[in-house]
C-alpha positions as CSV (number, residue, x, y, z in Angstrom):
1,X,-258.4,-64.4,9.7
2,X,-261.0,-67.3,8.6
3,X,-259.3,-69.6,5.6
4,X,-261.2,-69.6,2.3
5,X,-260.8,-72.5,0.8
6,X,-260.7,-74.1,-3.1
7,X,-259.7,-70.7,-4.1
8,X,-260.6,-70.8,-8.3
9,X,-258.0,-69.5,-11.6
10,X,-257.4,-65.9,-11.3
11,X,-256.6,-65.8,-7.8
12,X,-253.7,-63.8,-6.9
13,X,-251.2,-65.2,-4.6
14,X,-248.5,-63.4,-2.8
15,X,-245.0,-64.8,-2.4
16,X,-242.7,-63.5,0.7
17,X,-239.5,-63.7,-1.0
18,X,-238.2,-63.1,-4.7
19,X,-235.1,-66.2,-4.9
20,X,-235.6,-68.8,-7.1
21,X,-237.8,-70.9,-5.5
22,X,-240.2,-68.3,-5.5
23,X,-239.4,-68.0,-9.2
24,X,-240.5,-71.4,-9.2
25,X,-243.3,-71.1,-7.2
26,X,-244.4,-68.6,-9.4
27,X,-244.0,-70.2,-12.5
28,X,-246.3,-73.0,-11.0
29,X,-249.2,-71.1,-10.3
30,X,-249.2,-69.7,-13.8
31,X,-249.6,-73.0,-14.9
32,X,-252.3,-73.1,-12.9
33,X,-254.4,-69.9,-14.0
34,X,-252.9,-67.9,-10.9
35,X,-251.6,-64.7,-10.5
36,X,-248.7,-63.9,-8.6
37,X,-247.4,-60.6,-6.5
38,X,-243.8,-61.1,-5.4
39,X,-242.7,-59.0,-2.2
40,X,-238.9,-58.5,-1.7
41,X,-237.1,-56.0,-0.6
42,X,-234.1,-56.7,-3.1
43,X,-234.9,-54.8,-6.4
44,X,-232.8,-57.7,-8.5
45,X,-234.9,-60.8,-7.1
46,X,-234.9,-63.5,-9.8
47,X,-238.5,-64.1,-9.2
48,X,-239.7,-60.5,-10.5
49,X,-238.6,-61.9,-14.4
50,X,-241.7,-64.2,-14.0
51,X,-244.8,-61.9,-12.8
52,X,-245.5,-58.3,-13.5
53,X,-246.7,-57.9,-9.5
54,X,-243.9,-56.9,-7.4
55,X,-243.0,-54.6,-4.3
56,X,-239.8,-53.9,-3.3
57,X,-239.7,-53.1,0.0
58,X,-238.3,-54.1,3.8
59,X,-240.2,-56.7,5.6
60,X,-240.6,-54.3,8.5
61,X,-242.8,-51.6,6.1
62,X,-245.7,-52.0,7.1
63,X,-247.4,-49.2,4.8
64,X,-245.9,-51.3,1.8
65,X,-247.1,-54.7,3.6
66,X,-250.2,-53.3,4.2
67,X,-250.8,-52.7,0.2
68,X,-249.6,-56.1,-0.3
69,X,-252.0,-57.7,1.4
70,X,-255.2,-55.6,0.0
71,X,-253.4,-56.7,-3.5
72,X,-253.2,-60.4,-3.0
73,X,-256.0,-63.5,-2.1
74,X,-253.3,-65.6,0.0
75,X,-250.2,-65.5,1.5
76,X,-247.2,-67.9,1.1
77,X,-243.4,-67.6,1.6
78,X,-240.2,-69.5,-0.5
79,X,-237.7,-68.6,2.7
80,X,-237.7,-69.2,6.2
81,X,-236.2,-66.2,7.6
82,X,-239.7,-64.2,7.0
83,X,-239.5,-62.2,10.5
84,X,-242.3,-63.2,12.5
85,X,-244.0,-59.3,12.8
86,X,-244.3,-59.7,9.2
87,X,-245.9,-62.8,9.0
88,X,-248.0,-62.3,12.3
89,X,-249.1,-58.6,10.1
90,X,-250.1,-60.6,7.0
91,X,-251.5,-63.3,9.2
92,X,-254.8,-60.5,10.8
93,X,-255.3,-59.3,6.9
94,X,-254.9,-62.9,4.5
95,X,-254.8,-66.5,5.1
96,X,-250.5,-67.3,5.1
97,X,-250.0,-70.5,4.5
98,X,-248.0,-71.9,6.2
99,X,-248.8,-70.2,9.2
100,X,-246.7,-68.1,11.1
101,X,-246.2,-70.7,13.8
102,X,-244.5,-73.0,11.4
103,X,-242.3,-70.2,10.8
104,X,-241.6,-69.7,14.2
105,X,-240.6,-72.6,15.1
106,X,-238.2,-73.9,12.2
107,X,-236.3,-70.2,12.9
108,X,-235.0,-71.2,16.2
109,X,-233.2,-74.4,16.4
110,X,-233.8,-74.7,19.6
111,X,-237.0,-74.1,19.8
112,X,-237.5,-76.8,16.4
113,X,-235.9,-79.4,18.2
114,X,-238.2,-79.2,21.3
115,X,-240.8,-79.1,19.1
116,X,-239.5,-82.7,17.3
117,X,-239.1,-83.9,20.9
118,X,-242.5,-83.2,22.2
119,X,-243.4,-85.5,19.1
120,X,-241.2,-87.8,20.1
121,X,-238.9,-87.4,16.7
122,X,-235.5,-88.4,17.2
123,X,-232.5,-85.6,16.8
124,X,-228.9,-85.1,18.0
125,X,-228.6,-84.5,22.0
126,X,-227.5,-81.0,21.9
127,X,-227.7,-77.9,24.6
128,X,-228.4,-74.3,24.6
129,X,-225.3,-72.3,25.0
130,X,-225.7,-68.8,26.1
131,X,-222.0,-67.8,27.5
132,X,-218.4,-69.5,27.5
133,X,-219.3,-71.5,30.7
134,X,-222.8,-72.7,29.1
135,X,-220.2,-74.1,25.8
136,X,-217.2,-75.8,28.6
137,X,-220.4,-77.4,30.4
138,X,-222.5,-78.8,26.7
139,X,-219.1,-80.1,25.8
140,X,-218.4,-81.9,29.1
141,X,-222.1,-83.1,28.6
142,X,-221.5,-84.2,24.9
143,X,-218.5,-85.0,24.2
144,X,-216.3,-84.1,21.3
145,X,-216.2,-83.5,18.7
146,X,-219.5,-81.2,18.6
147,X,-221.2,-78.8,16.3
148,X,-221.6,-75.3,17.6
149,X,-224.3,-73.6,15.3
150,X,-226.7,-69.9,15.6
151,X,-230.1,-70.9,16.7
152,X,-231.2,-68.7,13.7
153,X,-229.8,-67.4,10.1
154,X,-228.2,-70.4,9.6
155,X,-228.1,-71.9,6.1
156,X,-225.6,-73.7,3.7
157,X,-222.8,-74.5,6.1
158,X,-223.1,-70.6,7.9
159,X,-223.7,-70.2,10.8
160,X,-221.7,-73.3,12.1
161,X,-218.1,-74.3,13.5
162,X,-217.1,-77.9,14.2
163,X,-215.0,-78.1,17.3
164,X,-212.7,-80.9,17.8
165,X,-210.3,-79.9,20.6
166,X,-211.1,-78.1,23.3
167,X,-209.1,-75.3,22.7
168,X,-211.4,-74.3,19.9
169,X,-214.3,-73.5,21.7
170,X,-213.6,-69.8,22.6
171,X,-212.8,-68.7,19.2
172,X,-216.0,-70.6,18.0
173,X,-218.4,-69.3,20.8
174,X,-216.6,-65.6,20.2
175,X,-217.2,-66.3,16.2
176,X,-220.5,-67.0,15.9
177,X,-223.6,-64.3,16.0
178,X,-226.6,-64.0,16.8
179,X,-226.4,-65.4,19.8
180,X,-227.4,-67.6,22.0
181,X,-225.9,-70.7,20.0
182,X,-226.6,-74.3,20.7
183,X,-224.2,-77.7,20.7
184,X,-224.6,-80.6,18.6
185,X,-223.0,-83.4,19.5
186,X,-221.6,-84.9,16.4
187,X,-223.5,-87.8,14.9
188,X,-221.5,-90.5,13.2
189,X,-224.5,-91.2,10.6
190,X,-224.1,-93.1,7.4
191,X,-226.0,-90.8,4.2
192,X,-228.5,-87.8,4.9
193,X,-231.6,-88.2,3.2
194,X,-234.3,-85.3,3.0
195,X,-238.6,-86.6,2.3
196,X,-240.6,-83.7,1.1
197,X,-244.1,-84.3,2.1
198,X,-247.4,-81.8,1.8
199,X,-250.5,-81.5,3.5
200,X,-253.7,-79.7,2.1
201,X,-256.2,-77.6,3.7
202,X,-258.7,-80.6,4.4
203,X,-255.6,-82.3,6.3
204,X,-254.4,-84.5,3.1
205,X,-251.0,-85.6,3.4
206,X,-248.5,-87.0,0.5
207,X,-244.7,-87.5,0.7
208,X,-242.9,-87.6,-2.5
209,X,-239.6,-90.2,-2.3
210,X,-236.8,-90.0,0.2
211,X,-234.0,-88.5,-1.7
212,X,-230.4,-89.6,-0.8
213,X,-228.4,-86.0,-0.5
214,X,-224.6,-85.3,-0.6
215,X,-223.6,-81.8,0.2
216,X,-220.0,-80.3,-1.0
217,X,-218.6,-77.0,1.0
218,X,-221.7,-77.4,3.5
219,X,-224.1,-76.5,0.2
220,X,-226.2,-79.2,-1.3
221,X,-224.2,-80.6,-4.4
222,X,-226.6,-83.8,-5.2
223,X,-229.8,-85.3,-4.4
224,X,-230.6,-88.9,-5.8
225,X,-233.4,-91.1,-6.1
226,X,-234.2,-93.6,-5.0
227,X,-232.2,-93.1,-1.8
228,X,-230.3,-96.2,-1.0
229,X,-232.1,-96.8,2.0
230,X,-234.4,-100.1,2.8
231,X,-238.0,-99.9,2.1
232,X,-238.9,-99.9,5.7
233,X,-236.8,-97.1,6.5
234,X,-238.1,-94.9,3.7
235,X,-241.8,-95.4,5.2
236,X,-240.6,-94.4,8.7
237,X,-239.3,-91.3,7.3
238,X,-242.3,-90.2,5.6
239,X,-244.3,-91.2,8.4
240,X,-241.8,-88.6,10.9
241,X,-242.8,-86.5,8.4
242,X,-246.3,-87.1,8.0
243,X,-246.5,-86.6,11.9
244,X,-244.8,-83.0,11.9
245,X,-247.2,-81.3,9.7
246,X,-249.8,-82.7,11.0
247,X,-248.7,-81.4,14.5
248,X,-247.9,-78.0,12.9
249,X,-251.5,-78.0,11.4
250,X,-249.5,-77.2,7.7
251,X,-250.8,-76.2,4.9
252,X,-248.1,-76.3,1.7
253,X,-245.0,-78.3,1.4
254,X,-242.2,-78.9,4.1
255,X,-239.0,-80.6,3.6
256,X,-237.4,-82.6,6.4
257,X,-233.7,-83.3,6.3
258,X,-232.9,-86.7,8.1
259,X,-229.5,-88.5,9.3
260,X,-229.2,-92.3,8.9
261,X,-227.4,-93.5,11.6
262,X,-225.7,-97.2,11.0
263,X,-226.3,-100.2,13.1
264,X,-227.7,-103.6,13.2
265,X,-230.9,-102.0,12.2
266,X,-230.2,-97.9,11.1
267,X,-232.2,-95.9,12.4
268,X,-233.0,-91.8,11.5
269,X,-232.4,-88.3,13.3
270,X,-234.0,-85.0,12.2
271,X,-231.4,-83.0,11.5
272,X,-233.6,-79.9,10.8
273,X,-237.4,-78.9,9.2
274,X,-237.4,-76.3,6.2
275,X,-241.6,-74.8,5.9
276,X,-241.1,-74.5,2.4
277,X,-240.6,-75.9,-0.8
278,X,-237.0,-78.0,-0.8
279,X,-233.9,-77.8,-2.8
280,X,-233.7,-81.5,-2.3
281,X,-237.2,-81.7,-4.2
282,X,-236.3,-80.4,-7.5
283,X,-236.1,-83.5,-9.3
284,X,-239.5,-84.0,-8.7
285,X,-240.1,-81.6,-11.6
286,X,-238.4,-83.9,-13.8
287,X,-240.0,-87.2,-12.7
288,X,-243.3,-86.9,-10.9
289,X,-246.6,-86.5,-12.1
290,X,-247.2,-83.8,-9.8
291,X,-243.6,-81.4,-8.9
292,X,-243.3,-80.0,-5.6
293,X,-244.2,-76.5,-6.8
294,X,-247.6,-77.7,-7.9
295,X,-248.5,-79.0,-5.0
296,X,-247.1,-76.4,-3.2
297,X,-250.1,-74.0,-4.8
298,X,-252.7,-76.7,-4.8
299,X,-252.4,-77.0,-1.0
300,X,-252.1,-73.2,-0.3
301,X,-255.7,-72.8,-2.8
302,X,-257.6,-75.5,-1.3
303,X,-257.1,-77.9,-4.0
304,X,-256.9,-81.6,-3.4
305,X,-253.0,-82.8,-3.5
306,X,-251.7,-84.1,-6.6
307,X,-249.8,-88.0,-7.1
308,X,-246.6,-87.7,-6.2
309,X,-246.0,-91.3,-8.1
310,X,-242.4,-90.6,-9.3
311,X,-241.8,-92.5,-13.0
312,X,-238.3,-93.1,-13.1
313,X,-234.8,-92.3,-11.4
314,X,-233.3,-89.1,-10.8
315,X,-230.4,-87.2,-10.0
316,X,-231.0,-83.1,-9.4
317,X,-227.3,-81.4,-9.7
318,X,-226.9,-77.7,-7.9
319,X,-225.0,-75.6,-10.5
320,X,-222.9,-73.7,-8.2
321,X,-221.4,-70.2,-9.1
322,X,-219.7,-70.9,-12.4
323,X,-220.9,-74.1,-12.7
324,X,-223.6,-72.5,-14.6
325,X,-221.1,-72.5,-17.6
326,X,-222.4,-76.1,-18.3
327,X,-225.5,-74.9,-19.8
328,X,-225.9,-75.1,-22.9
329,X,-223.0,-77.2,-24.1
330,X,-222.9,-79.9,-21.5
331,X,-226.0,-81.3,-22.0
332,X,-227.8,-84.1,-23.6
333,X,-231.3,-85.6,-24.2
334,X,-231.5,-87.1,-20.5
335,X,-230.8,-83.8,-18.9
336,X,-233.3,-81.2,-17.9
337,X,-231.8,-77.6,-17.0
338,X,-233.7,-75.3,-14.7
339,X,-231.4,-71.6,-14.3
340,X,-232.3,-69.0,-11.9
341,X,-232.1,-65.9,-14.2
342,X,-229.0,-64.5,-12.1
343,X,-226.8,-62.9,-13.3
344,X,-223.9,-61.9,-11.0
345,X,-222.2,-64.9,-10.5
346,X,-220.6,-65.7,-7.3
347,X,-218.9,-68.4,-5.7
348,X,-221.3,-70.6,-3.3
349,X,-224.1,-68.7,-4.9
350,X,-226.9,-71.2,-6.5
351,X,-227.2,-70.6,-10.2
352,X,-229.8,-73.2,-11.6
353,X,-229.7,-76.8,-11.4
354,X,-229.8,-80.2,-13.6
355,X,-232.3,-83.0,-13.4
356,X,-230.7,-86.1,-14.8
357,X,-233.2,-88.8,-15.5
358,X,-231.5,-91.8,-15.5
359,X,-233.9,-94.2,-18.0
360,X,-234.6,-97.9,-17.6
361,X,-234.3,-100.4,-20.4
């Protein structure tokens, strides 16, 4: 399917996915003079509040996904977990961007982290672990303790068991579906930071801040910037990052979740790559001329990137299951309160969030 690029107001983009960020997503387009068409097979996706265009249907109709994509100008997605037959059917009807091999490869963490090698990106030794004996021999290899994690559906702590004696491994291995599984050894790193970074059609590329994360229950409680990090470590990041979509050949926005390790000089691991706009980037709708949802659509259009020049400090707070209760009442003038229109609230399930701006004098 040949691209068609600087796509102009009207055009009608179609989201894979109907969560919040592509609520978000959507939001930003009509901001932009776009349409959107949101495709989910969940008939309660936040997303359809924002855009009359929806389908509700499974990812594997492909009568419905056919329609879809006679309905819509370009193809995008707000979750990884797009099975690849879907995207590879929208691919041969619509540009998707990103494309489906960006999909592919941040799916599988195995396959993600050979990809990082061949770039020569830093991550975790680890091993594939097919059976018991493949788990006993990673271990001897690695050491404990270890991560044990699915190679796919992973997100937000699932998916994962920590194994620090030996004598865990069987229940872990016997735990955790789909298999195969792979072993991480553990890395003793000092903060996780995460650099969202875009490329455009024509191959721009811009990288927003590093933002300094702390996660609480495995889910992502805080992201701050500036990260706490020296400015020569911040420009390595974006550069990893700056070297993986250019490698993927993305179009759109990618986050990149890093470990910094400690040492005389620290030094960063990729921890993992998500093709899609970040939850660790939602301050930048607070604080930067251009948000990541903006540039998001600019790059899937054809548009030339926006500045990502952020004008002051930030804080973005998850509002986790009841935590939503905070809005209105504990607010003030420095806070900017984004909720997700759900309304069954659940524990662990993401509600909205908070941009705090902190202000300079």
């Amino acid at each position: 399917m040949p691209d068609i690029s600087s796509l102009p107001p009207g055009t009608m983009i179609g989201i894979l996915g109907g969560g919040q960020l592509g609520r978000m997503l959507s939001l930003a387009a009509s901001k932009l003079g776009m349409r959107t068409h949101i495709y989910c097979p969940d008939a309660h996706s936040p997303a359809f509040e924002v855009t009359p265009h929806k389908t509700v249907a499974a990812y594997d109709d492909e009568v419905a996904l056919a329609a879809f994509a006679d309905a819509v100008d370009v193809i995008t997605y707000e979750f990884e977990n797009v099975p690849a037959k879907t995207a590879e059917f929208l691919a041969a009807r619509k540009p998707l961007r990103p494309g489906a091999n960006a999909l592919a490869i941040s799916q599988d963490r195995l396959a993600e982290k050979a990809f990082l090698a061949s770039k020569n990106i830093p991550v975790a030794p680890h091993r594939a672990v097919e059976s018991l004996a493949d788990l006993e021999a990673a271990i001897d290899a690695l050491g404990l303790p270890a991560v044990l994690k699915t190679t796919r559906l992973g997100y937000d702590g699932k998916g994962q068991r920590v194994i620090r004696e030996r004598t865990e491994a069987a229940a872990a291995f016997a735990e955790l579906e789909p298999k195969p599984l792979v072993l991480e050894a553990f890395v003793p790193f000092e903060k996780e930071i995460s650099v969202v970074v875009a490329r455009s059609l024509s191959g721009e590329v811009k990288s927003f801040d590093a933002a300094e994360n702390v996660h609480r229950h495995h889910i992502l409680f805080t992201s701050t910037v500036p990260a706490a990090i020296s400015p020569g470590l911040e420009k390595h990041a974006a550069m990893l990052a700056k070297v993986i979509v250019v490698a993927l050949d993305y179009v759109g926005v990618l986050g990149v979740e890093f470990f910094v390790v400690p040492g005389e000089r620290p030094t960063l691991l990729v921890n993992e790559i998500a093709p899609r706009v970040h939850n660790s980037g939602h301050w930048t709708e607070a604080v930067c001329l251009t948000d990541q949802f903006e540039q998001h659509i600019r790059a899937i259009l054809g548009w030339p990137l926006g500045d990502p020049a952020r004008l002051a400090d930030a804080v973005m707070e998850n509002l986790i299951g009841d935590e939503v209760a905070i809005v209105p009442t504990g607010l003030d003038g420095n806070t900017q309160p984004h909720l997700y229109g759900k309304t069954d609230v659940r524990p662990g399930r993401k509600m909205g969030h908070i941009n705090r701006i902190v202000r300079k004098d």
